[in-house]
C-alpha positions in Angstrom: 0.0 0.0 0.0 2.8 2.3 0.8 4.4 2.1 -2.5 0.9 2.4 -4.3 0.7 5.9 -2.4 4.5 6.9 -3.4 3.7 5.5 -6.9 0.4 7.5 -6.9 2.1 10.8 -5.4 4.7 10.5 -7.9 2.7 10.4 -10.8 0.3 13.1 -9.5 3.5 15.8 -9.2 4.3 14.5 -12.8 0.8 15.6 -13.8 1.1 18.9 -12.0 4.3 19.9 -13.3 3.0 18.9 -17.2 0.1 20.9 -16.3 1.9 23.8 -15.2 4.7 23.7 -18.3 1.0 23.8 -20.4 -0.7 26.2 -18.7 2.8 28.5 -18.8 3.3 27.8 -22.4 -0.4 29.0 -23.5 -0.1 32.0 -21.3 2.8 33.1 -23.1 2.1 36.4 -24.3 4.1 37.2 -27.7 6.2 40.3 -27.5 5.8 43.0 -30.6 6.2 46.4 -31.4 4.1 48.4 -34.0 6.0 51.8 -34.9 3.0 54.1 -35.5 3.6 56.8 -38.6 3.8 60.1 -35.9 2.8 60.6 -32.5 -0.6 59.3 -31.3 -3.8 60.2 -32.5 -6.9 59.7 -34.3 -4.2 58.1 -37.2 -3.5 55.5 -34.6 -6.8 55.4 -32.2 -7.5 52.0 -33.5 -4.8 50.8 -32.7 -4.4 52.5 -28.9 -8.6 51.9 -28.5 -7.8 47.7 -29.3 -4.7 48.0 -26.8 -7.2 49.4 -24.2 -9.7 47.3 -24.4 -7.4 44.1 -24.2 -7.9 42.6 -27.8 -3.8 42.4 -28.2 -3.7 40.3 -24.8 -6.7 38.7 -25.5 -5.2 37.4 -28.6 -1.3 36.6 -26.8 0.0 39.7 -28.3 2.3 41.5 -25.6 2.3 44.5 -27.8 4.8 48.1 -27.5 3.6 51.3 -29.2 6.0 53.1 -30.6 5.9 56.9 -31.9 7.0 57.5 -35.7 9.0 60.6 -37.1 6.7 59.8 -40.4 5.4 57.8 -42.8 9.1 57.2 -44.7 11.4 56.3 -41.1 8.7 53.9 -40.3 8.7 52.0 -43.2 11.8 52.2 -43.3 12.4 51.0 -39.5 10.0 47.7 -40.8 12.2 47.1 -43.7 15.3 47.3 -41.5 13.5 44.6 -39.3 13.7 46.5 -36.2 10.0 46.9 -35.4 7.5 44.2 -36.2 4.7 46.2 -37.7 4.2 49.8 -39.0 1.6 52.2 -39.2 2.2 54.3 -42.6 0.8 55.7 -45.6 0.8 53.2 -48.4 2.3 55.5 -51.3 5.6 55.8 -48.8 6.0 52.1 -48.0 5.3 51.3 -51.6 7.9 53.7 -53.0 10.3 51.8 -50.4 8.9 48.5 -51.8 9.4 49.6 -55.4 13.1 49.9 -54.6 13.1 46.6 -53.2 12.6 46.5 -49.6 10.9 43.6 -48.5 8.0 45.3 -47.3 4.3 44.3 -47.6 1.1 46.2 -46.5 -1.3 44.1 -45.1 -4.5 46.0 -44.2 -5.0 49.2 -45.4 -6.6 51.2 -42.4 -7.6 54.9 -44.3 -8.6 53.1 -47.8 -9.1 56.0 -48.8 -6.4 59.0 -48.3 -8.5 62.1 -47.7 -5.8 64.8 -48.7 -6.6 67.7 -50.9 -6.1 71.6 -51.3 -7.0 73.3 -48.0 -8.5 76.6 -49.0 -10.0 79.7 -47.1 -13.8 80.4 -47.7 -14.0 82.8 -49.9 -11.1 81.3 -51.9 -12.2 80.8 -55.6 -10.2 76.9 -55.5 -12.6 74.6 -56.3 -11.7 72.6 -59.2 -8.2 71.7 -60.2 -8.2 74.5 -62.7 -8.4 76.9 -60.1 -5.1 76.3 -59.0 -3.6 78.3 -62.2 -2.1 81.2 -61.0 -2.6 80.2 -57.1 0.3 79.5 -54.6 -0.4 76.4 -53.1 2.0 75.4 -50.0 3.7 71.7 -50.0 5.9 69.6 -48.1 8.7 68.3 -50.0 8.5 64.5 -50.1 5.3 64.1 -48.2 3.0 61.3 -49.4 0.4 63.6 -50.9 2.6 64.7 -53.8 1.9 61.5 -56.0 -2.0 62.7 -55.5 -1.5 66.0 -56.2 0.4 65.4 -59.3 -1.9 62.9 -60.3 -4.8 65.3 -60.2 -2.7 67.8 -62.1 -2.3 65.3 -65.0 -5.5 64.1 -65.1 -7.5 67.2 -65.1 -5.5 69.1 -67.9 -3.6 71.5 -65.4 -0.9 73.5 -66.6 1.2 72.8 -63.3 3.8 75.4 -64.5 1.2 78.2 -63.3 0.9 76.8 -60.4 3.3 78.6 -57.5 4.1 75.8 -55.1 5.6 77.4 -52.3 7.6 74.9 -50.1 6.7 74.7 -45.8 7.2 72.2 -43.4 5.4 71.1 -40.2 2.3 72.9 -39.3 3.3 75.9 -41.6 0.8 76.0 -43.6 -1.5 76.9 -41.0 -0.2 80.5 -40.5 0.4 81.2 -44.2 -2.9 80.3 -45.1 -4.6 82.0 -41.9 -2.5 85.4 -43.4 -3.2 84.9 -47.4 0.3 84.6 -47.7 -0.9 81.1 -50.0 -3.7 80.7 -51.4 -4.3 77.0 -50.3 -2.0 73.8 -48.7 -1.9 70.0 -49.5 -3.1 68.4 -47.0 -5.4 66.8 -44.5 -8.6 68.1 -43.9 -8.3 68.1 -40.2 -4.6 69.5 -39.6 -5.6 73.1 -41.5 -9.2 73.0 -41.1 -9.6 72.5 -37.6 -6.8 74.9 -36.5 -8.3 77.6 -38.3 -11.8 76.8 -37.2 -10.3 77.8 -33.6 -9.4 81.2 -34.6 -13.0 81.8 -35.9 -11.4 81.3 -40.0 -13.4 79.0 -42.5 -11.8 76.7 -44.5 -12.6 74.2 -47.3 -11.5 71.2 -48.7 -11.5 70.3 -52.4 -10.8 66.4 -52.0 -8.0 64.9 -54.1 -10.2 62.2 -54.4 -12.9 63.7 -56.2 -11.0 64.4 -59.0 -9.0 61.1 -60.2 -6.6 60.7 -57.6 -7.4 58.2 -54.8 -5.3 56.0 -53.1 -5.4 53.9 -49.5 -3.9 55.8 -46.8 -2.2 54.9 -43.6 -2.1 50.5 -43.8 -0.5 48.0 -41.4 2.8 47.2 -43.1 5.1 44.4 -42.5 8.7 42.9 -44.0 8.0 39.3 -46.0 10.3 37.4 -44.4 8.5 38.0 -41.2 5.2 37.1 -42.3 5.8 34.0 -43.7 8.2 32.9 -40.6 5.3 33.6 -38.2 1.9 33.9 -40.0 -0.4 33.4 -37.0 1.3 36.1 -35.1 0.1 38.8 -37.8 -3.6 37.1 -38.7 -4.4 37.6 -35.1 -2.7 41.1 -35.1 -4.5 42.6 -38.1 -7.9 40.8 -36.9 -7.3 42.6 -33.3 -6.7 46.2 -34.5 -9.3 45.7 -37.3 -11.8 45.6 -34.3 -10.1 47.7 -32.5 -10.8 50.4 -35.5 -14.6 48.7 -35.6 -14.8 49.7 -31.7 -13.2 52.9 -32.1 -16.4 53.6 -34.9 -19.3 52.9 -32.2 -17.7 54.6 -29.5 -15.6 57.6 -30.5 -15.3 59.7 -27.5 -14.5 56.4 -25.4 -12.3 55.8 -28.0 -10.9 59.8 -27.4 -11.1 59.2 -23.6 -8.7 56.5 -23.7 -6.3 58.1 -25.7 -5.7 61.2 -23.8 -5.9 59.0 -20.6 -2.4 57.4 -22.0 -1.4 60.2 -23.7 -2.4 63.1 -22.3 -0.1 65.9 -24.3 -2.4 64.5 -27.1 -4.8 67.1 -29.0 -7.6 68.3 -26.7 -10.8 65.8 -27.2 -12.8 68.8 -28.8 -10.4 68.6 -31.3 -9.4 65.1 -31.7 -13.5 64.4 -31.9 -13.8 66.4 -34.9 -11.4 65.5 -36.5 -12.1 61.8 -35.9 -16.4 62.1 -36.7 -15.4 64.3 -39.8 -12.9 63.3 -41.5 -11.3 60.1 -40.2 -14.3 57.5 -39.8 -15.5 58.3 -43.4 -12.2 57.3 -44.9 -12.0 53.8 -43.6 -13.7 52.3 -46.1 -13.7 52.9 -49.9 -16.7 52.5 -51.5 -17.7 49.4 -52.3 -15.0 47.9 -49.9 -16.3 44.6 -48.1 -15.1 45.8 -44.7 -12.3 47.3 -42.5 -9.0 46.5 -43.6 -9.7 45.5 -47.8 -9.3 47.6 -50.3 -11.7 46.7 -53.8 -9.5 45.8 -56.5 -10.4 48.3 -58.7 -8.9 50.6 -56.0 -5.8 48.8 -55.8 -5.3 49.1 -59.3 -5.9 52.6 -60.1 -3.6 53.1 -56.7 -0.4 51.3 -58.8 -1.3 53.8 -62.1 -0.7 56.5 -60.0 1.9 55.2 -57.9 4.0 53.9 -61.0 3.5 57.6 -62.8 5.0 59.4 -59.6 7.7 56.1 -59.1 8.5 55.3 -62.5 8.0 52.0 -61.6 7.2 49.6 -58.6 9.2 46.5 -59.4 8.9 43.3 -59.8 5.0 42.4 -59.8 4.3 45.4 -59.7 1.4 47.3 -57.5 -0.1 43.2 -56.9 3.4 42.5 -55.8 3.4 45.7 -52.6 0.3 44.0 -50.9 -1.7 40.4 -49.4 -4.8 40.0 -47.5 -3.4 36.4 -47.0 -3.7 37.8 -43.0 -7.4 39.7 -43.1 -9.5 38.2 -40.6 -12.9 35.9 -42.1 -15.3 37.8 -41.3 -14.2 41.0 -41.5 -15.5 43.7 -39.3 -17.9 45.7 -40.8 -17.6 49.3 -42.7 -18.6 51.7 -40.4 
């Protein structure tokens, strides 16, 4: 009897030990950074919102947020391996691509890219051909050129009348404010919302709305990466994916959590606007069967514009620079 019960006690510390070297292994959370394309905000609210609300953990994901110096370092910091994912626009990681970097995007976030010409009120800007004879501020390399030139060409503008004056930064904000330019590339919500606080109206004419329209900020990763550890980025993209879904019923939560872990973060006035505006709307193209896929047609008029501001994206081409091979099934719905 004696050795039954040593047998017995034995075998039952066996089984708690195996148990325990189980349980440890499934709770193994999977370390990962995402390097976000600039500071925090409604760009990256998805991704914060999901953090928040535990989908990351929830799905093993042990996951570090990192702040980007812009769309170009961070896909450059993916295709130098030294981040997992990145948070960029698509036309800068696919100019990377085009060069050969082994970079992928795989979930457009903004499928559509909602830059334009930022114009006062009483500006007369807009239609393309307005821009003849204006002095329009740019930034020099910023992802919006390949729309803006796009729109040029297709709309039979003279761009030689056109004065681009070059600014940086938030620039464009004061010059515009004192008619010192007659309208800026860019985002709705970084001209027009700063100007709506010093009582000035602004407009927008879309870049979209006149045959140039490509995805925005997308989830990008390098090749070699996603092939070594597929799961790792299915249940990544599925978890921001709803965390952008959550982000779309609940937008001041959404807001709330932000500021709550980053509080130098835009005031939530500000960041709510923005967000209800301009950002929700252009999460989905039209036609799109969800968050995070881009329709085809899309896709393809994105690599005609892309290879007329590139010259050409590579091998493969613009099928070549992205996969849904990690889109969740379903996907969340368009807001």
């Amino acid at each position: 009897m004696l050795n039954f019960r040593k047998c017995w006690t034995r075998a039952a510390g066996i089984g708690l030990v195996l148990a325990a070297v189980a349980n440890s292994s499934v709770g193994a959370a999977e370390k990962a950074k995402v390097t976000l394309n600039w500071l925090p905000d409604n760009a990256s609210v998805g991704i914060i919102y999901a953090d928040a609300l535990g989908y990351y953990k929830d799905a093993g994901i042990e996951l570090e947020i990192e702040p980007g110096k812009g769309s170009g370092a961070t896909s450059q910091l993916v295709a130098g391996g030294s981040t997992d994912i990145g948070l960029a626009a698509a036309s800068s990681a696919i100019g990377i691509a085009a060069k050969g970097a082994p970079l992928k995007i795989i979930a457009p976030i903004w499928q559509v890219a909602d830059w334009g010409i930022t114009s006062l009120k009483d500006t007369p800007i807009s239609s393309p051909k307005d821009l003849e004879g204006k002095t329009i501020a740019v930034q020099p390399g910023s992802a919006d050129m390949p729309l803006f030139d796009t729109m040029v060409r297709a709309n039979g503008v003279d761009k030689s009348k056109i004065n681009l004056q070059m600014t940086a930064g938030t620039g464009g904000i004061g010059l515009l404010a004192e008619k010192k330019v007659d309208g800026v590339s860019a985002a709705p919500g970084d001209i027009m919302i700063p100007l709506a606080e010093k009582g000035i109206e602004a407009k927008q004419m879309f870049y979209k709305d006149w045959g140039a329209s490509i995805p925005g900020l997308s989830l990008i990763a390098r090749e070699d990466k996603l092939q070594q550890n597929p799961e790792f980025y299915k249940k990544f993209v599925d978890a921001t994916l709803r965390g952008y879904a959550a982000v779309a019923k609940n937008p001041e939560a959404a807001i709330d959590a932000l500021r709550e872990r980053y509080p130098d973060a835009a005031a939530k006035e500000v960041l709510l606007e923005e967000l209800t505006k301009f950002a929700i709307p252009e999460w989905c193209a039209p036609g799109a069967p969800g968050l995070g896929k881009l329709p085809a047609d899309h896709w393809a008029m994105a690599g005609e514009i892309l290879t007329a501001t590139f010259g050409s994206l590579g091998d493969g081409g613009i099928e070549a620079k992205y996969t849904e091979a990690y889109l969740p099934n379903p996907l969340p719905a368009c807001p």
